[in-house]
C-alpha angles and dihedrals in degrees: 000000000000116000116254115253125227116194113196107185096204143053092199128108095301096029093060100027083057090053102036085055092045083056097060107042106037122107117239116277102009113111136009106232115211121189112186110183130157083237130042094224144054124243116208096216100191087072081052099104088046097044090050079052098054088239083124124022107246091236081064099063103051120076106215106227098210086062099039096037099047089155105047125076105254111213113192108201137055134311103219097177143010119186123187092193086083104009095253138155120201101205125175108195111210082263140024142028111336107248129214104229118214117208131171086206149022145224109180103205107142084138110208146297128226098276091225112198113215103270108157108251107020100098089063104034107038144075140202140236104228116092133039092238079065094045091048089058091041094062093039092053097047090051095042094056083054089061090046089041084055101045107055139073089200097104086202097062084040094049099045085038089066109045112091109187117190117182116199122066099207122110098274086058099037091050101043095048098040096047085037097052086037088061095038091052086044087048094051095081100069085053116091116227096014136099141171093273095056092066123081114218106187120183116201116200127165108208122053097260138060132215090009082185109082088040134266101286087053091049092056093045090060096036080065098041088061101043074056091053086052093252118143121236114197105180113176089042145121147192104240094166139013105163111148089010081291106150119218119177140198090240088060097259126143129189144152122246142164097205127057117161124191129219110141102131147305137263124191116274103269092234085095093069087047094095150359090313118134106255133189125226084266109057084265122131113250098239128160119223095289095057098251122138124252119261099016134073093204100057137073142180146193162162122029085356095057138093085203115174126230115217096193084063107038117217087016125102123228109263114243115251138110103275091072099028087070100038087047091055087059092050085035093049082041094054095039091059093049098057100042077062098042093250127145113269122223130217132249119272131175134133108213103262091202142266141265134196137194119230108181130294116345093351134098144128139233154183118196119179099325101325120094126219126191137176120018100352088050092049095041080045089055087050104038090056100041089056096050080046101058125095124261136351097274101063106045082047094049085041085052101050083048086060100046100039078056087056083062120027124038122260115263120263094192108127103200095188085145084079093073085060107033092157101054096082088047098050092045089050084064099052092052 
């Protein structure tokens, strides 16, 4: 009798915490467990804005697959198709031949991809805040405008080179930008002739509130907190151009930069549509409350990609982020197994338990389970449950010794923007 194939599209929080789980739980022998991801780790996003600090080295916040899921079949490339009709996965590893994958059954978990509007030149000038390849460059680029900033008399180049402009107020903006503009004012100082007040932090957000979150009152709080640091908040506004890094915004503002990032919201990874899957009017997989797909009783699906209902708020769907992504892989891995036995599933079920968020150094705010922190004990909160939170023992330990050794020794202020262009030394040296 063949062994029964489980096909889990996506190495992210769902997609490794499902098979981790599976792993572990599995009888010998009774099921072959396949992970096919573009990448072969998994990045904890929410150590993303620390990492982009150097308050963490990046290394530190990815989990490597291969390590963590000894037992799975680990594929490297991208998945182009999955159809339900005959059970089949179109993959195309970086090289080589594509392959048609066969499963017996399914876990959806793709995750999502920044959801850009059509704003002329954003496409072309902007990054994101996903992944830790984007919070790398990120790093490098901040602290390489510095340099630029440093090292020349035209007032224009040192003026774009030190506005930094980030649209979106949710978390992944907030944090980025505050952590960010936290590193580059303690970095100043090594640069001759600039100071904190020479940069420009602008924050775009298009409602009128910012970290909704953590509720309006704590919005308002750190919206406050960042207009002290000397960071402008524009709510109510909007990016209506950006061609040539030239910002124009809905409040009838233009200015130069070198640096737009982009955080104003997700939208569920298109693979979704890339085949017979049940899809809602917005991109997401038709799923009940125990995650299963519409339709099918041998697929399953969830995280960012997932209209997945929450039964604490009936007729609402759970919000993607990574609180629930992790806690749905346990009831996912759970609901897989029983039905690979022939056992009744049970639903998802989980009240939001809050949010933290970093601010910089020794500053953050919260909001658990009703009461609000802000300052030190938010920010000691957002530490202390992102490191319970992160996979395996090596990481939180390497992630420890990255916080003490920065009690004691400065950040690094070294941009390595060359390392987006290894080759280029190398090539000039055979021109010359």
């Amino acid at each position: 009798m063949a062994v029964p194939r489980i096909l889990i599209v996506g190495g992210g929080y769902v997609g490794m915490y499902t098979a981790l789980r599976l792993q572990r739980r599995l009888r010998r022998g009774e099921a072959l467990v396949t992970v096919a991801d573009l990448d072969s780790y998994m990045t904890y996003q929410p150590f993303l804005p620390e990492a982009a600090a150097g308050n963490i080295e990046a290394r530190h916040v990815v989990v490597p697959l291969r390590r963590v899921l000894n037992r799975c079949q680990i594929l490297s490339g991208r998945i182009t198709q999955v159809r339900l009709a005959d059970r089949r996965a179109e993959f195309e590893p970086h090289e080589g031949p594509a392959l048609t994958i066969a499963y017996d059954y399914l876990v959806m978990a793709p995750g999502s991809i920044s959801r850009l509007l059509p704003i002329p030149g954003l496409a072309e000038n902007g990054i994101g805040f996903k992944t830790i390849e984007e919070a790398i460059a990120l790093r490098n680029h901040v602290l390489g405008r510095l340099d630029v900033a440093a090292s020349t008399p035209d007032p224009e180049v040192r003026r774009r080179a030190l506005t930094f402009v980030f649209v979106g107020g949710g978390y992944a903006g907030v944090e980025a930008l505050a952590e960010l503009e936290d590193m580059a004012a303690d970095a100043c100082k090594y640069f001759d002739g600039l100071s904190r007040a020479d940069m420009r932090w602008v924050l775009v957000e298009a409602t009128d509130r910012i970290l909704p979150e953590v509720g309006p009152d704590m919005g308002r709080w750190t919206a406050q907190q960042l207009r002290q640091r000397g960071i402008e908040v524009r709510m109510g506004t909007m990016l209506k151009s950006a061609e040539s890094c030239h910002i124009v915004l809905s409040d009838g503002e233009e200015f130069d930069t070198d640096t737009l990032v982009w955080t104003a919201g997700v939208k569920p990874h298109p693979l979704v549509r890339a085949g017979d899957l049940p899809v809602d009017e917005k991109g997401r997989v038709r799923v009940d409350a125990g995650m299963r797909m519409h339709g099918t009783d041998f697929a399953f699906a969830a995280g960012d990609c997932a209209a997945v209902p929450d039964l604490t708020r009936p007729g609402e769907f759970c919000p993607p982020n990574a609180q629930h992504a992790v806690r749905q892989a346990r009831t996912l891995a759970d609901n897989v197994l029983a039905t690979l036995r022939g056992q009744p599933r049970r639903p998802y079920r989980h009240k939001y338990a809050g949010s933290v968020a970093s601010l910089g150094l020794y500053k953050g705010v919260a909001q658990i389970y009703g009461r609000e922190l802000r300052g030190f004990p938010a920010w000691f909160m957002h530490r202390t449950y992102h490191l319970m939170r992160m996979p395996t023992f090596n990481r939180k330990t390497r992630i420890v010794m990255d916080w003490t050794l920065g009690m004691f020794f400065p950040r690094e202020i070294v941009s390595l923007g060359a390392i987006e262009e290894p080759r280029k030394e190398f090539t000039l040296s055979a021109r010359s």
